[in-house]
C-alpha positions in Angstrom: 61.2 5.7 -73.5 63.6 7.0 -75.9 63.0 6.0 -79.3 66.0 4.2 -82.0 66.4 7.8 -83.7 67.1 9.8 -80.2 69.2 6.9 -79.2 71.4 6.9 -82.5 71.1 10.4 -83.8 70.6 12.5 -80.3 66.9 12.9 -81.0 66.9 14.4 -84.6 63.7 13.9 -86.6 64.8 14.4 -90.0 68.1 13.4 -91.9 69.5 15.9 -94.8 71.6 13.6 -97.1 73.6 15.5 -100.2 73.0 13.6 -103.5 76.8 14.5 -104.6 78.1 12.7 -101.5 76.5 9.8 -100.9 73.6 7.5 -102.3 70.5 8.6 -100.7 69.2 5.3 -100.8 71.5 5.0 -97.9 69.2 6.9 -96.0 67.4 2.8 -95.4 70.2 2.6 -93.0 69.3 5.4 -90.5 66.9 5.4 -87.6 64.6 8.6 -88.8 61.6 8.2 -90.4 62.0 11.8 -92.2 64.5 12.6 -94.9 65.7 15.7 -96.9 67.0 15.4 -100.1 69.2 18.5 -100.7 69.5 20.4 -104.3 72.8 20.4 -105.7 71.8 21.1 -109.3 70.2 18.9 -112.2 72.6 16.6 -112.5 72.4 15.1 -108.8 68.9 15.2 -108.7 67.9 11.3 -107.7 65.3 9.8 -110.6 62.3 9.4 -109.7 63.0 5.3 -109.0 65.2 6.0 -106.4 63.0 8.1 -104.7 59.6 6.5 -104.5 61.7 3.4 -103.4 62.8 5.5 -100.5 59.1 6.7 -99.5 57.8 3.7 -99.4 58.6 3.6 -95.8 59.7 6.9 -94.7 58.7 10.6 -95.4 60.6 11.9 -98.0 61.2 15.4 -99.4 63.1 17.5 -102.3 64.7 20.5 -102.0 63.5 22.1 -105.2 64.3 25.6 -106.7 61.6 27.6 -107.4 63.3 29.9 -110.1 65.1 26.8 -111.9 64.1 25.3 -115.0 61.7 22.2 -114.3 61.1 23.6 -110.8 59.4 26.8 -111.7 55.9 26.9 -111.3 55.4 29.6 -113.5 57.4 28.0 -116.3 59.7 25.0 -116.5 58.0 22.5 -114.1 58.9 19.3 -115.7 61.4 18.1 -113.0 58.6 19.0 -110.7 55.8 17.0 -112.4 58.4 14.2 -112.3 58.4 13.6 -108.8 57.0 10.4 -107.6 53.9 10.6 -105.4 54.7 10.7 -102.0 57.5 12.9 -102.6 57.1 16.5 -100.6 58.9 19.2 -101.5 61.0 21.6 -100.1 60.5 25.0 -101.7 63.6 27.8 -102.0 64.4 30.3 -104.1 67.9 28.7 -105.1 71.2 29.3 -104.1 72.9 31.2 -107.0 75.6 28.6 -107.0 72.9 26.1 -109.0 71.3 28.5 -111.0 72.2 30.4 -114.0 71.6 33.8 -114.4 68.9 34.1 -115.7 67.4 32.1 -113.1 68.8 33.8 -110.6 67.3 37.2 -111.9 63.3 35.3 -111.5 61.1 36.9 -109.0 61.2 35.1 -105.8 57.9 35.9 -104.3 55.3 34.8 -107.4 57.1 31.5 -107.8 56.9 30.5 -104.6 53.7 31.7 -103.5 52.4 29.4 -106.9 54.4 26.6 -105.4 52.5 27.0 -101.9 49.5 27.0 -103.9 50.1 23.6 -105.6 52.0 22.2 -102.9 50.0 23.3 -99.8 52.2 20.5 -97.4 55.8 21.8 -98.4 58.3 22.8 -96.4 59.4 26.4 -97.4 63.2 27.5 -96.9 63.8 30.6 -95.4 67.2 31.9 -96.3 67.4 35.0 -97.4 63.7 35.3 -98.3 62.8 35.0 -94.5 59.4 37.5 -95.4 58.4 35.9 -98.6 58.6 32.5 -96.6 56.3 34.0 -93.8 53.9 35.3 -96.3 53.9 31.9 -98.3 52.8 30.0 -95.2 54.2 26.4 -94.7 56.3 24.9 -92.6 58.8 27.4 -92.4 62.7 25.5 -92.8 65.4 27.4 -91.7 69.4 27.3 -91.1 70.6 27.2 -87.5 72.0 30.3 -86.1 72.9 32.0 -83.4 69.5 33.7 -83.0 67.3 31.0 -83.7 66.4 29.6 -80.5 65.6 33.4 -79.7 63.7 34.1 -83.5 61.4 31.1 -82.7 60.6 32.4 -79.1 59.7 35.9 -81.2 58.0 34.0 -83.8 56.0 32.0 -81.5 55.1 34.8 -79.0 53.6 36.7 -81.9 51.3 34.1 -82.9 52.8 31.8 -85.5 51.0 28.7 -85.9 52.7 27.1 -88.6 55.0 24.1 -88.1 58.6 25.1 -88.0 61.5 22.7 -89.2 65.6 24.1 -88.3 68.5 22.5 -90.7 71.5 22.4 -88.7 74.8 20.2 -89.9 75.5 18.2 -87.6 79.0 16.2 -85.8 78.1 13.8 -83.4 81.8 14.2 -81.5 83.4 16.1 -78.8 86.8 15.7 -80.6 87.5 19.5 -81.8 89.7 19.4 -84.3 87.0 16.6 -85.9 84.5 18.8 -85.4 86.6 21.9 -86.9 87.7 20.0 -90.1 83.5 18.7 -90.4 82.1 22.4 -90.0 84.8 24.5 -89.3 84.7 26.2 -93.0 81.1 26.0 -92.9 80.7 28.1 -90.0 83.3 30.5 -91.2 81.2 31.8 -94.3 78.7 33.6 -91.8 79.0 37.0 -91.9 79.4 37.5 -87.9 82.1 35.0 -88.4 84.3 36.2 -91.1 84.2 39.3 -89.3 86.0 38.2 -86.5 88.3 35.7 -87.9 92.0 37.2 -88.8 92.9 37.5 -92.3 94.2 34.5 -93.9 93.7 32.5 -90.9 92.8 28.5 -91.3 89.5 28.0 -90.9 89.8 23.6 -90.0 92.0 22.0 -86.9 95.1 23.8 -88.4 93.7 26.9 -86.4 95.3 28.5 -83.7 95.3 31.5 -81.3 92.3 33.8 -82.2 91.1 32.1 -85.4 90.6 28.6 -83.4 88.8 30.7 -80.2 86.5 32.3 -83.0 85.6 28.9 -84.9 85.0 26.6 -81.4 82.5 29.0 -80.7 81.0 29.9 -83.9 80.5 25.8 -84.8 78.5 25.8 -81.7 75.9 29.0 -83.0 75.7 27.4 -86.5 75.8 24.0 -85.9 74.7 20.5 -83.8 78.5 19.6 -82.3 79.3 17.3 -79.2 78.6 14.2 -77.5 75.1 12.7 -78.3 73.7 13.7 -74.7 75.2 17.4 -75.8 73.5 17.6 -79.2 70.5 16.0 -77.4 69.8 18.6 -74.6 70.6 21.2 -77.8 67.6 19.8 -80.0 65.4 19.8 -76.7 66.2 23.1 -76.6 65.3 23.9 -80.1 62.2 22.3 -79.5 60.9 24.3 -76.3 61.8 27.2 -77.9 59.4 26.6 -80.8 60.8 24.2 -83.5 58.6 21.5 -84.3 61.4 19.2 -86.3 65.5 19.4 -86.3 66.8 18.3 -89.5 70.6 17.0 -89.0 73.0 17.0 -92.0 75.5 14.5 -91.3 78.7 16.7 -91.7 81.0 14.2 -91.3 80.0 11.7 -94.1 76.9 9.5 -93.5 78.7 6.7 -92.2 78.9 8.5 -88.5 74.9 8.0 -88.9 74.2 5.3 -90.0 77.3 3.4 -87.9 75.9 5.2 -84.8 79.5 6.7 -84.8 
């Protein structure tokens, strides 16, 4: 029997919401019992409040920068110590665009192998620091891509026992130029991607030609697009291939979640 969440949100287990685009108390409204609260710097961080009202009936956890101010376990941990109990984290190295530079220029490895250490049941992001997050041990959290069903078939044949959890936006539609304007951009930043895309070419539903051939198929390697039964038999695939959760970021706004849109 299928359960609300893989009726709604084509078996997901975990919801990523984006503090700078939406309340995450709205995460109440959706049928997962696991959310992700994304970094976007200090100043969209929830408070503490808002948070431990949110777990007190669903798994909640914070993305949280290791080599940030109020983050870093071998400094600034104030933000840290300020999390409600309850709270899990979910422990990166930071994307430059939320760190200063002289955060950025922190050692990666120290930080968050201290983290793991005092937060043995985080999740530990693995992009760009794919080795370090191996290393740290965790449940390893990476970014769909092309590869992953194929790296977690690897990782898995070679012994991994640790829990593995993919991030992968996420538009629940077959319409193409929706799902081009949701992730179209998104999927354009990848390296493979920008590659092959002409110069100057849109990179939403005003594509054409090459550029719209390029993005169709690259929205498909990077991210959860299609009908529900589509992005369904994708996350089952995810899952026999070793994933252990699928996080879904609702690219189109968090009303097509929680509306069941």
């Amino acid at each position: 029997m299928l359960t609300s969440a893989e009726t709604a949100l084509a078996g997901l287990d975990a919801v990523a919401l984006k503090p700078s685009e939406c309340r995450v108390e709205r995460a109440a409204e959706l049928p997962v019992d696991t959310v992700a609260v994304d970094y976007e710097g200090r100043d969209h961080l929830p408070d503490a409040e808002t948070l431990a009202a949110l777990a007190a009936d669903r798994e909640v956890l914070v993305t949280t920068p290791v080599r940030a101010d109020g983050f870093d376990p071998l400094g600034d941990d104030s933000l840290s110590d300020g999390l409600p109990d309850g709270v899990r984290r979910v422990l990166v190295a930071g994307h430059p665009a939320y760190l200063s530079e002289a955060e950025a220029a922190r050692a990666v490895a120290p930080r968050l192998g201290e983290a793991v250490e005092r937060f043995p049941d985080a999740w530990v992001g693995t992009e760009g620091v794919e080795r370090i997050a191996l290393a740290a041990g965790g449940t390893q959290y990476e970014l769909l891509s092309r590869t992953t069903e194929r790296d977690l078939r690897a990782l898995r044949d070679a012994g991994l026992a640790e829990e593995v959890a993919v991030y992968a936006p996420t538009v629940l539609t077959d319409d193409e130029d929706a799902v081009l304007d949701a992730v179209g951009d998104y999927a354009a930043r990848r390296k493979p991607v920008a590659r092959a895309l002409p110069d100057g070419a849109p990179t939403d539903s005003a594509a054409t030609g090459r550029a719209r051939e390029v993005l169709s198929k690259a929205v498909r390697d990077y991210a959860l697009v299609g009908s529900r039964e589509t992005v369904r038999e994708r996350v089952a695939d995810l899952k026999d291939a070793g994933a252990t959760t699928v996080v879904g970021y609702p690219a189109r706004g968090v009303d097509a979640f929680a509306g069941g849109a």
